[in-house]
C-alpha positions as CSV (number, residue, x, y, z in Angstrom):
1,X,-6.3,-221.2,-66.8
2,X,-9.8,-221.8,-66.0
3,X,-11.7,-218.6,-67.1
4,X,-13.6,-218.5,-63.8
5,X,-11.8,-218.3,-60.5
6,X,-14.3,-218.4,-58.7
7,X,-16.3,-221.7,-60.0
8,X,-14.2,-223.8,-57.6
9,X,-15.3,-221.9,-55.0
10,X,-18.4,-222.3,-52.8
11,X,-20.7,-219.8,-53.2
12,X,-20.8,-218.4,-49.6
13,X,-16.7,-218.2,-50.1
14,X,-17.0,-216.1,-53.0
15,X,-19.4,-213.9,-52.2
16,X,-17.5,-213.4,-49.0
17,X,-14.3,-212.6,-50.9
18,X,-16.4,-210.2,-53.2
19,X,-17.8,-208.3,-50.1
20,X,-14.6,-207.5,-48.9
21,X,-13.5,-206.6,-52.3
22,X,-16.8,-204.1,-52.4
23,X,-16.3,-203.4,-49.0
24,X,-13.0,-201.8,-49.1
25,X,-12.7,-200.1,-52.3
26,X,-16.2,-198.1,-53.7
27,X,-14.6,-198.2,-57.2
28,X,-14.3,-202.4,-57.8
29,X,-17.9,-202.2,-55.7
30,X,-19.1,-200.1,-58.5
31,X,-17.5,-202.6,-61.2
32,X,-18.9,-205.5,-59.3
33,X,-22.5,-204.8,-59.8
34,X,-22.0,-205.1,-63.3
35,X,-20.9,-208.7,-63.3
36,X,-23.9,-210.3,-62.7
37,X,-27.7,-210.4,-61.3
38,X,-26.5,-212.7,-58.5
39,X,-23.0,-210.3,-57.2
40,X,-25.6,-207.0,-57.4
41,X,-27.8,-208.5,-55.0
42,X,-24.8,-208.9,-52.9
43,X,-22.8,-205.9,-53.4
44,X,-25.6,-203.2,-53.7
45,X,-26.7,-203.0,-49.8
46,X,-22.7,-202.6,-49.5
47,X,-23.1,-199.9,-51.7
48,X,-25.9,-197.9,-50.3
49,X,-24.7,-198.5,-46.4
50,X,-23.4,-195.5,-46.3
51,X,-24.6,-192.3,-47.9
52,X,-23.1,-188.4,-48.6
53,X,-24.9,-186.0,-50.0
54,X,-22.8,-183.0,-50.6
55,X,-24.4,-180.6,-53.1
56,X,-27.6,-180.4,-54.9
57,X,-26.5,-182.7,-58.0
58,X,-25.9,-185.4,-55.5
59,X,-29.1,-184.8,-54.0
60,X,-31.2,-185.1,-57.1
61,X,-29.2,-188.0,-57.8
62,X,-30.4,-189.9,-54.9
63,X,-34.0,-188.6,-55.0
64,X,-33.6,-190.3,-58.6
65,X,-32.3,-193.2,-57.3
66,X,-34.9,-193.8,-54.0
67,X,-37.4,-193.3,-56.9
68,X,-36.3,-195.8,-59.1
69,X,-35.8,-198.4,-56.5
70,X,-39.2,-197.9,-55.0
71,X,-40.4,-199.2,-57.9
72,X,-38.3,-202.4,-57.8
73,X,-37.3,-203.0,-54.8
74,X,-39.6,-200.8,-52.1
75,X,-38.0,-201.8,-49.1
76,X,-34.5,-201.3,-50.2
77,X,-33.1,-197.5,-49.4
78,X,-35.0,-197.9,-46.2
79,X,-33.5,-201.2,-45.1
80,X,-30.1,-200.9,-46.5
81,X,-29.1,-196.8,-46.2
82,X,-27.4,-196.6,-42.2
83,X,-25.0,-193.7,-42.4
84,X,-25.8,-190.8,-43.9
85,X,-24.0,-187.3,-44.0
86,X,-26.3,-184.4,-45.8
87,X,-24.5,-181.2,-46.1
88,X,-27.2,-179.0,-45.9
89,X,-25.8,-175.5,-47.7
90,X,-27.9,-175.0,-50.6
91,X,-30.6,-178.1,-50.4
92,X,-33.8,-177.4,-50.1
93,X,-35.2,-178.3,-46.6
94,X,-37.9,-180.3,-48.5
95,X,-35.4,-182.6,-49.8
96,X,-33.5,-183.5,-47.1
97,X,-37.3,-184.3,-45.5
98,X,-37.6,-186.6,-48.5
99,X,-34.5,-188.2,-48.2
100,X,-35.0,-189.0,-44.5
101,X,-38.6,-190.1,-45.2
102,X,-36.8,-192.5,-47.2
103,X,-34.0,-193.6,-45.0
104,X,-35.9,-194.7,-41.7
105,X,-33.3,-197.6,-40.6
106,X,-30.1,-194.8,-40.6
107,X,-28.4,-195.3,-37.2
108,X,-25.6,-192.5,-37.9
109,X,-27.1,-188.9,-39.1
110,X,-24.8,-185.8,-39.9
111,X,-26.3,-183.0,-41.2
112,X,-23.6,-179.9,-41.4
113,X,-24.1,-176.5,-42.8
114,X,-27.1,-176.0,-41.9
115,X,-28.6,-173.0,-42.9
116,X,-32.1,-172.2,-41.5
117,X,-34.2,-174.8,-40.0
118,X,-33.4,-178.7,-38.9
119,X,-36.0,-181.4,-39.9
120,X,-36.8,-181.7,-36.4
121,X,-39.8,-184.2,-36.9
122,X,-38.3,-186.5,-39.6
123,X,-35.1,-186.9,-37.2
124,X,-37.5,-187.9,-34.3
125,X,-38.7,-191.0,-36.8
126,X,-35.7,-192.6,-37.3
127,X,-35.8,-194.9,-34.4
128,X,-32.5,-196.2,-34.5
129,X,-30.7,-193.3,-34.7
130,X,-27.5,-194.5,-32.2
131,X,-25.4,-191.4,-33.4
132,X,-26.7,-187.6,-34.6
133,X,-24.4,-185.2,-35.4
134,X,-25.4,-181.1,-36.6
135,X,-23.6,-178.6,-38.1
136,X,-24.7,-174.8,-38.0
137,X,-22.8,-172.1,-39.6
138,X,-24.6,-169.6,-38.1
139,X,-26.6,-168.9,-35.5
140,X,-30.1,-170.1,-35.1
141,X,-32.3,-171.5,-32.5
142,X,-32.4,-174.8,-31.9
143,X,-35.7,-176.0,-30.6
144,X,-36.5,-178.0,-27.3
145,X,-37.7,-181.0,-29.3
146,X,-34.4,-182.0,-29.7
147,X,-33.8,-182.7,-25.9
148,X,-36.0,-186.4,-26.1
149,X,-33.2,-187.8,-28.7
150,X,-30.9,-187.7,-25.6
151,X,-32.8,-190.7,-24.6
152,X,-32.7,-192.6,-27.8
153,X,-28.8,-191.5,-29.1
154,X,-25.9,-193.1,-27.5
155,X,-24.3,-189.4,-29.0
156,X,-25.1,-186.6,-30.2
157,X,-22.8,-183.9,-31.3
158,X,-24.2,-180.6,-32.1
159,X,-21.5,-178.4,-33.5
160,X,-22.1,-174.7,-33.6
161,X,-20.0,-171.9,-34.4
162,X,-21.6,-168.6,-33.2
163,X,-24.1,-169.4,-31.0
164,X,-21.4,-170.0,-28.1
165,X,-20.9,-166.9,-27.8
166,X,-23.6,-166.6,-25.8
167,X,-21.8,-169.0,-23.3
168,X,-19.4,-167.7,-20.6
169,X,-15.9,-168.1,-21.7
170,X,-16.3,-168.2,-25.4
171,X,-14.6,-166.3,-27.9
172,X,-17.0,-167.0,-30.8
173,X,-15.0,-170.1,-32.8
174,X,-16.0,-173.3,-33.3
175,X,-16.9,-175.4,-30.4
176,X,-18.7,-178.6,-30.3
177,X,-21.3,-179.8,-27.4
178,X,-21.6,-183.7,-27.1
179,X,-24.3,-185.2,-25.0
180,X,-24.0,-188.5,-24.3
């Protein structure tokens, strides 16, 4: 038995055969970066495609990781992160600036639980933002800067759970507004 499978193989085969492999399972897409230089070119953009930060470990994590690749490879987090969920509760609102400063090709943006304030201005950069969705636990103002992503979202889905009941008819739970 020949002790590579894949050497019979063409190349574009194999890697698309490894893609899927990365593709559908995050814990062989882990394993495959290990393998070689050549399959971690391939399987890292796979890896970074889509992004959740959900507490502060994972957040410093990243930060770590956007810093390190810099240094390599500059362009990478930026060209390769496209979803991203942040949940908000307990980051610092400077590092969820940092991380979208980063992250300017992401086309889906969730950012739940969030506490305070919204990175208004680092959310207006990402120009292809196709799909925003926000999360508030409480209630806080939203700002009119918001109303130009309308024109640049194909949705946006703001979900808030106390500020409805200023709106006629609602009993205070958890409601969601799309705009589309």
């Amino acid at each position: 038995m020949d002790p590579h499978p894949f050497s019979d193989l063409p190349v574009d085969v194999a890697r698309h055969i490894l893609e899927l492999a990365a593709f559908w399972d995050q814990s062989t897409a882990r394993q495959l970066v290990l393998v070689s230089k050549c399959v971690r070119q391939w399987i890292d953009p796979l890896l970074y495609r889509v992004v959740e930060i959900a507490c502060a470990k994972d957040c410093r994590l990243f930060i770590t990781t956007i810093q390190s690749r810099r240094r390599t490879d500059p362009g990478f987090i930026a060209d390769n992160v496209k979803v991203l969920c942040l949940r908000r509760h307990g980051l610092p609102l400077s590092r969820v600036e940092y991380i979208l400063s980063h992250c300017t090709a992401v086309q889906n943006l969730a950012i739940l639980d969030t506490p305070d304030k919204v990175p208004s201005a680092r959310i207006h950069a990402l120009e292809n933002l196709h799909y925003l969705a926000l999360s508030f636990p409480k209630t806080i103002a939203v700002d009119s800067t918001f109303m130009p992503l309308k024109c640049r979202t194909s949705k946006l889905l703001i979900r808030l759970t106390s500020i409805f009941r200023l709106c006629k008819g609602s009993s205070g739970r958890a409601r969601s507004s799309h705009i589309s």
